[in-house]
N, C-alpha and C positions, 0 to 999 in steps of 0.2 A: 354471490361471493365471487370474486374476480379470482381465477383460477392461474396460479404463479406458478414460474417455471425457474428455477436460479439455474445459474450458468456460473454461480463462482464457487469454486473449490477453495472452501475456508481452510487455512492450514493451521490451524492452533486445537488447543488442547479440548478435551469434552468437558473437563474438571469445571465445577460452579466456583464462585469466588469463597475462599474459606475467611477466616475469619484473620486480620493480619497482624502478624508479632503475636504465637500463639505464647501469653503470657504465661509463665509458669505456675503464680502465686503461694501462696502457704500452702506448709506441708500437710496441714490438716486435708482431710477429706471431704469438709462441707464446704471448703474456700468457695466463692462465688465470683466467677469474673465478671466486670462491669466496667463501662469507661467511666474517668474520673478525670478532674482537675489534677494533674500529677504535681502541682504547685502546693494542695492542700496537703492537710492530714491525712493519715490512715484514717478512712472509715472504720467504726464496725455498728455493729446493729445488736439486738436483746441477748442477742446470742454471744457470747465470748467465745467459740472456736468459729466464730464468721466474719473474715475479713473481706476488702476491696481491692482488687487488685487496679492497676496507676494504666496508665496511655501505655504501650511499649517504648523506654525509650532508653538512649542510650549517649553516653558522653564522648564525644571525641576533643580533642583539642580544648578540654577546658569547658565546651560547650554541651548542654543538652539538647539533643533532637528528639523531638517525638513524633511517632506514627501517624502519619497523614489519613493513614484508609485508603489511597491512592497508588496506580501501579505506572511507573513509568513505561512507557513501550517506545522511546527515543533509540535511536541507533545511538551508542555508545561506544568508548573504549574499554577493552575486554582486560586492561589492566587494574588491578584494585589496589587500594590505597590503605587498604590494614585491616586486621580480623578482629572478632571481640573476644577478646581472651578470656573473660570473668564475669562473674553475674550476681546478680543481688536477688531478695526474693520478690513474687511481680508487687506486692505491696507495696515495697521501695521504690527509691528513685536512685541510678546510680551516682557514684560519689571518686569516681578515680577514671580517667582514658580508656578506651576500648572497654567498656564495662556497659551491661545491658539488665532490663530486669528480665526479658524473654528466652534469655539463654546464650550459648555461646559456640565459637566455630560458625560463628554468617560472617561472612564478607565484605567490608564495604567499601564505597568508592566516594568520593567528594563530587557533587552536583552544581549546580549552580550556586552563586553566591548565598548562602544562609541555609544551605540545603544539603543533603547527604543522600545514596542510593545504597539500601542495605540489601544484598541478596538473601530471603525467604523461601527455600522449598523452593527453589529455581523461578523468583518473581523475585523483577526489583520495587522493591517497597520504599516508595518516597517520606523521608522525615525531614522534619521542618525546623527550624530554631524559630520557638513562638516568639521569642524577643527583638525578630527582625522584621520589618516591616516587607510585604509582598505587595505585587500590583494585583493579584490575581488571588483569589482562595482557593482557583483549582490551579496546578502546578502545570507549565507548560510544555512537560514533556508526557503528558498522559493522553492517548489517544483521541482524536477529535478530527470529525470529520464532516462535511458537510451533507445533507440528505435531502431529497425530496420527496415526498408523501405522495404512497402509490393508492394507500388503502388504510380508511383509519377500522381498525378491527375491534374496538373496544375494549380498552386496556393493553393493547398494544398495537402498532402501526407496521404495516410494512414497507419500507422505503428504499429508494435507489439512492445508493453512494456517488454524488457528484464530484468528492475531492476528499484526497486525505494528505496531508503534507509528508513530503518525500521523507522526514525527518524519522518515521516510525520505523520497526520492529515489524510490525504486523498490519500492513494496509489493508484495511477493508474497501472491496471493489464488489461491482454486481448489486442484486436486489438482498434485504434480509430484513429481520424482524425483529424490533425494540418492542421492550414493556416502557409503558408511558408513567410507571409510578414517582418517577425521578421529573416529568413534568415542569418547566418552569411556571409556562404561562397558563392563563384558566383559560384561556381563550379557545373555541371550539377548533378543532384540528380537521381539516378540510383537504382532499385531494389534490394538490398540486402546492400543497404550502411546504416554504424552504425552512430545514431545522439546521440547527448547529446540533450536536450530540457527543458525548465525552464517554467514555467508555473503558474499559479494563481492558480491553481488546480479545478476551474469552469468547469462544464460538461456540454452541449445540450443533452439529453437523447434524443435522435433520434435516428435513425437505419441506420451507425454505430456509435456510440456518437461523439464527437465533441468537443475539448478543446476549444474556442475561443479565449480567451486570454493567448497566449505564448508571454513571455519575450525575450525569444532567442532562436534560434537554430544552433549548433555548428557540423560539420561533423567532424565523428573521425575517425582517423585511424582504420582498421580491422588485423589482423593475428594472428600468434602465442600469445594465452594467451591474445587477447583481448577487453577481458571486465574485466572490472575494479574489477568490480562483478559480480559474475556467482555462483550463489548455486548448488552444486552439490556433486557427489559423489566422495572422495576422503580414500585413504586407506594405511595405515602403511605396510611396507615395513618388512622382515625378517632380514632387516639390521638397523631397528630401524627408517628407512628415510621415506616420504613420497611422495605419489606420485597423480598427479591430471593432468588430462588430456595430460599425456604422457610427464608429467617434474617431477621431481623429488623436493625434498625440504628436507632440515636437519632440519628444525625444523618446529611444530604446539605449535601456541600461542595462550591463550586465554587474548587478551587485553582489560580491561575494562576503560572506563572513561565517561565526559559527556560531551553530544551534546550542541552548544548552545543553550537557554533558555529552556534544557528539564527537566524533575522533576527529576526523576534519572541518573543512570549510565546505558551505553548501552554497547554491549561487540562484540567484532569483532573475528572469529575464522580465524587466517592467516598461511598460508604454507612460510614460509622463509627458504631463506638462512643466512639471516642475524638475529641472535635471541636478536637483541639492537634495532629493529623495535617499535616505541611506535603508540600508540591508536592516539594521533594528525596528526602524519604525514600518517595513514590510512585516517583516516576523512578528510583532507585536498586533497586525492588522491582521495577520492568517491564524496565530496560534492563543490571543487574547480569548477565556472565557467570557469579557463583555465584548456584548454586542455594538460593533462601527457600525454605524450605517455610511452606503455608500454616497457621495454627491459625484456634482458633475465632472469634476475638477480631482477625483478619487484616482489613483494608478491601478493600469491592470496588469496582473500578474497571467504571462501570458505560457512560461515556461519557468520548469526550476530540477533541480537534482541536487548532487555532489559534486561538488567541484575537484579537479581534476587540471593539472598543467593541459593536458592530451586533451581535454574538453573542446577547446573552442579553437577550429582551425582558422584564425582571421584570416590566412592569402587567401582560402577557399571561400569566406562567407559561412563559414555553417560549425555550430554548435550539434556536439551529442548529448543524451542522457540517456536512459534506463528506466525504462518501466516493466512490468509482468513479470518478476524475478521469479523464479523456482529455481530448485535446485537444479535442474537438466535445460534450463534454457531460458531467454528475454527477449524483451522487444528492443531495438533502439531505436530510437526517435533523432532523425535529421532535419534538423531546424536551418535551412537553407536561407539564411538570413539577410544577406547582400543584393539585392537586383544589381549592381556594379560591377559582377561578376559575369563577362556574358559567356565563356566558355560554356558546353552541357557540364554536369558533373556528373558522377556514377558511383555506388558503391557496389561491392563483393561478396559473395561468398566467404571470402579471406577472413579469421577473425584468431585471434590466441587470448587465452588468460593471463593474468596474472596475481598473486596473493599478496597481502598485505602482510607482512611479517612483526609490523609496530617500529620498524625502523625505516624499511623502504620495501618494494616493490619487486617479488621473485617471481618469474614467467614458470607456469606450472606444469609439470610432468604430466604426458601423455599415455594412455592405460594401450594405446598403440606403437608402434615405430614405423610403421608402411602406410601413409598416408597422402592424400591429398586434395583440394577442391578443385571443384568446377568451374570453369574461367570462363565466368560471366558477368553482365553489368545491370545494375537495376538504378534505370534515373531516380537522379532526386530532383524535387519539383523545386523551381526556382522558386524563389523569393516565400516557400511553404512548406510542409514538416512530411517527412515520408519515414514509415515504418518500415522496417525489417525484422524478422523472426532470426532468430540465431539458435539453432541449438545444438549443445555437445556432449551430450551422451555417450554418442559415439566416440567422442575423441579424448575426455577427460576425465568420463564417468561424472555419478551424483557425489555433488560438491558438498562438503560438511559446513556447518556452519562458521560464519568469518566474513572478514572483506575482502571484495574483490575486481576487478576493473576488466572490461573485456574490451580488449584493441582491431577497430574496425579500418577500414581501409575509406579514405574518399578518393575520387578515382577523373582528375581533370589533366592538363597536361601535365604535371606531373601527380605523383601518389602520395598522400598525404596520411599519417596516422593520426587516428584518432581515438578517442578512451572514454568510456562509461564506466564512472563507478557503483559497484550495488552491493547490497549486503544481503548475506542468508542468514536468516535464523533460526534459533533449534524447532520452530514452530513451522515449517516451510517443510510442507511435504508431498505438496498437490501439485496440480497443472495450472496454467496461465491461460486466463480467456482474455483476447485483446479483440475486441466487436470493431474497433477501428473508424474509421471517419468514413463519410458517406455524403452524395448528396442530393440520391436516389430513394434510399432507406432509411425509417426516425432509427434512433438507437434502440427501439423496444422494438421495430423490425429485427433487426439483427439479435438483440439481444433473445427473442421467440425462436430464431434461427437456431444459435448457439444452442438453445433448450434442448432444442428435438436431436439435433446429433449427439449431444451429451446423454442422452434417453435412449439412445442406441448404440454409445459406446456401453453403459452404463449394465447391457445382456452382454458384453463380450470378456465370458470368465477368463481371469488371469492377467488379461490384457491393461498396460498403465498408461493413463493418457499425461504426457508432460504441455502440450501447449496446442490450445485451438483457436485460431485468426481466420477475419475476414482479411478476402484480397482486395477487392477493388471494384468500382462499380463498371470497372471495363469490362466484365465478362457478361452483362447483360446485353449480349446482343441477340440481332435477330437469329444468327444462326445457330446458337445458344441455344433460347428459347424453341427453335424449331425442334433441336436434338432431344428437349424437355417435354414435347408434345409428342415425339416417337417413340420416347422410354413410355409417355404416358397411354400410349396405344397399345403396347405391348402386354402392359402391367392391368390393361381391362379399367383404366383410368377412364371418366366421361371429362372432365374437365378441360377447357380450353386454354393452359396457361400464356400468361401474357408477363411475364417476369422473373426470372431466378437470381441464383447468389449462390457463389460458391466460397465456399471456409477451405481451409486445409491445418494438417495437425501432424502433430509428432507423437508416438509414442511407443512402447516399447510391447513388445507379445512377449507371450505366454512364456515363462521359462521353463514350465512342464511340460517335455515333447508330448506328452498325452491328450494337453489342452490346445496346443496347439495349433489345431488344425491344418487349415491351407497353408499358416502363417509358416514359416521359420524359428524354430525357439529361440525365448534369448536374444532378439534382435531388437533394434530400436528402428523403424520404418518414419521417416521423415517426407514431408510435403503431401502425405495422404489425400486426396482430396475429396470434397464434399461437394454435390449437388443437390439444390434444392430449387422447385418452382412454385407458383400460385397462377391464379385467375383470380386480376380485377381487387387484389387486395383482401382475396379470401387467404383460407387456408395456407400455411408452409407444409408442401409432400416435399419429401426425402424419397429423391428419384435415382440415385447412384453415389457411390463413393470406392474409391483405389485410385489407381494412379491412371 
């Protein structure tokens, strides 16, 4: 049994999937609920106080929606389109606007064309108008993400999260564990094969988490080019072409438009050969329950987010976006896009919020007034994507859930602003592990890494961890490793290491001076750092960490 270590701090609920549109049905006491055609009759059965209760469903505008069984987990707008004032009993079907058989006081909002989002017990529950015709049976704002198969366990698999489109609520990243009863194909499930996977987006935070409610799971083809999506590093050519994982491309697009039911425009960075590519037939290739296979002649989606004015600084060459959201801090990603650029460029420390208010954009109040940073510059790599950790505990406090944009600095002859926008949700309440690019280390190196310091934050009572990254494969040098062979001689280590890595992290101590310790209560300790060494590919020791 392959012995797993997760490194991601699931932030959603423990709650299993309950049952959706808890229907009310007849006032008798033996009613029995069951789904049913809500087009037919009333059942009943030998008994005459036993009735059937209908789908949950409810009329708006004229139309009936009924209860799909699916939960949207799309970033959305937080405004709603009208409540159900009235109800019928669940046996019925309603017959007047705002009228439901499951009850009344939910909230809804208008979804995509033929489709409605009804708030349930703080779950939006997807309803459908059966009279309209769909491309998809699964709705494309319900969670779905790509995976690869670490370990098949026998009625359920463990897999690494390769890609989740920015568009969710609740991004699943890191290793976790699906039941395979939802299975599409019979086909034997083999270690290293790529799934597609739909899901309620529900976590068991156990040790390794546990999605329990998957919709479906679809095997996809593996080879040349993929994954549908793969963020990575891609770079412009001296004959103006581009190139990404050893193909070539005549054209980078940056196409914007909007998801269904999101607040804004989100924006997709694609390698084509074809430059009449639009933003639907992208979206339709990333968020389609059937399976595309890729060909040669396929676009690669190499970058994406929320679109933002502040996004994409063209004098500089370089696009931001946002990934690792937590409430107390993110990554941003500098997609340093232009070779044409030959200035260096640099970003900052420098960084402020701002909140979406549903009209425009308010820079947001600081839990300080005596403040300021560090005037420093960290290159971004030309013509390639460089990470930055940002975090503001210190300066904003933990952000409630909403939208939000955080304006970062690019830093060439002159200073440019730039803007990521991300959203928190009520389910966000952990820390961000960003393993980061490497090209020293597989990602299951780092990702073992991340394990072991998580397993040592994991004894230190009280303490909250908001974000743990790797830095850079620059700090494996010789003098490094020498320093990692004299901690090791110290520590009664025999090993000869020939390799380390260091992580660094944010997060807050102990607010009980008692727990405290060394630390300072109540504080939020930023850029902490982590050393770790091996020998030869063995072992990861955890040989120091502070500043």
């Amino acid at each position: 049994m392959r012995k797993t270590k997760t490194i991601t701090a699931i932030l959603c609920s423990l709650a299993l999937l309950a049952g959706c549109g808890n229907a009310k049905g007849a006032a008798n006491t033996e009613t029995t609920s069951v789904v049913t055609n809500p087009a037919t009759e009333v059942e009943t059965t030998s008994s005459e106080n036993q009735t059937w209760d209908r789908i949950p469903s409810v009329m708006i505008d004229g139309v009936m929606y009924q209860d799909t069984g699916y939960v949207s987990s799309a970033i959305g707008c937080g405004t709603m389109d009208g409540e159900i004032t009235s109800e019928v009993d669940g046996s019925e079907l309603p017959a007047k606007d705002n009228q439901s058989n499951f009850g009344t006081g939910y909230a809804w909002q208008r979804g995509s064309e033929g489709q409605i989002i009804v708030v349930i017990d703080g779950r939006n529950e997807i309803f459908r108008d059966p009279e309209h015709p769909f491309d998809s049976d699964i709705p494309a704002e319900v969670l779905n993400f790509r995976a690869k198969v670490l370990e098949n366990r026998g009625g359920s698999l463990l897999v690494s999260v390769m890609d989740t489109p920015d568009m969710f609520m609740l991004p699943v990243t890191g290793e976790c564990v699906i039941p395979t009863d939802n299975m599409e194909s019979e086909d034997i499930i083999a270690d290293g094969d790529i799934l597609r996977v739909w899901s309620d987006g529900l976590v068991q935070e156990i040790y390794p988490p546990i999605l329990p409610n998957v919709y479906r799971i679809v095997k996809e083809e593996a080879g040349p080019g993929e994954t549908s999506l793969s963020l990575g590093e891609y770079h412009q050519n001296a004959d103006g072409t581009w190139s990404y994982k050893e193909k070539s491309y005549q054209y980078r697009l940056m196409l914007t438009g909007k998801l269904p039911n999101a607040v804004g425009e989100s924006f997709y960075i694609v390698l084509s050969n074809n430059k009449d590519v639009s933003f639907e037939e992208i979206s339709h290739r990333l968020l389609s329950s059937t399976f595309i296979p890729e060909t040669d002649d396929s676009p690669a989606v190499v970058n994406m987010g929320v679109y933002d004015d502040l996004c994409n600084v063209e004098s500089a060459g370089v696009l931001v976006s946002a990934f690792y959201t937590t409430p107390y801090g993110l990554t941003v990603l500098f997609d340093q896009y232009d070779n044409q650029i030959s200035e260096e460029l640099l970003t900052g420390e420098h960084f402020a919020l701002d909140r979406w208010t549903g009209e425009n954009w308010s820079p947001m109040d600081t839990v300080i007034s005596d403040y300021g940073f560090t005037d420093i510059g960290y290159p971004l790599k030309k013509g390639g994507m460089t990470r930055k950790v940002f975090n503001w505990d210190w300066l904003y406090g933990k952000l409630e859930p909403g939208r939000y944009r955080i304006r970062v600095q690019v830093i060439g002859s002159e200073v440019y602003e730039a803007a990521a926008v991300f959203t928190i949700s009520s389910g966000d309440t952990g820390a961000a592990i960003d393993v980061g690019d490497s090209g020293l280390y597989s990602e299951q190196d780092r990702l073992d890494v991340a394990a072991v310091i998580l397993e040592e934050i994991s004894s230190w009572e009280g303490c909250e961890l908001h974000q743990l990254w790797y830095t850079s494969d620059e700090q494996n040098t010789a003098d490094n490793i020498r320093w990692m062979n004299e901690l090791a001689e110290g520590q009664g280590l025999k090993e000869q290491f020939t390799e380390c890595m260091q992580f660094k992290s944010n997060y807050h101590s102990p607010v009980d001076p008692d727990k405290a310790g060394g630390w300072e209560p109540d504080e939020e300790y930023t850029n902490w750092e982590w050393w770790l060494a091996r020998a030869d590919g063995g072992e990861w020791h955890l040989m120091t960490w502070g500043y």
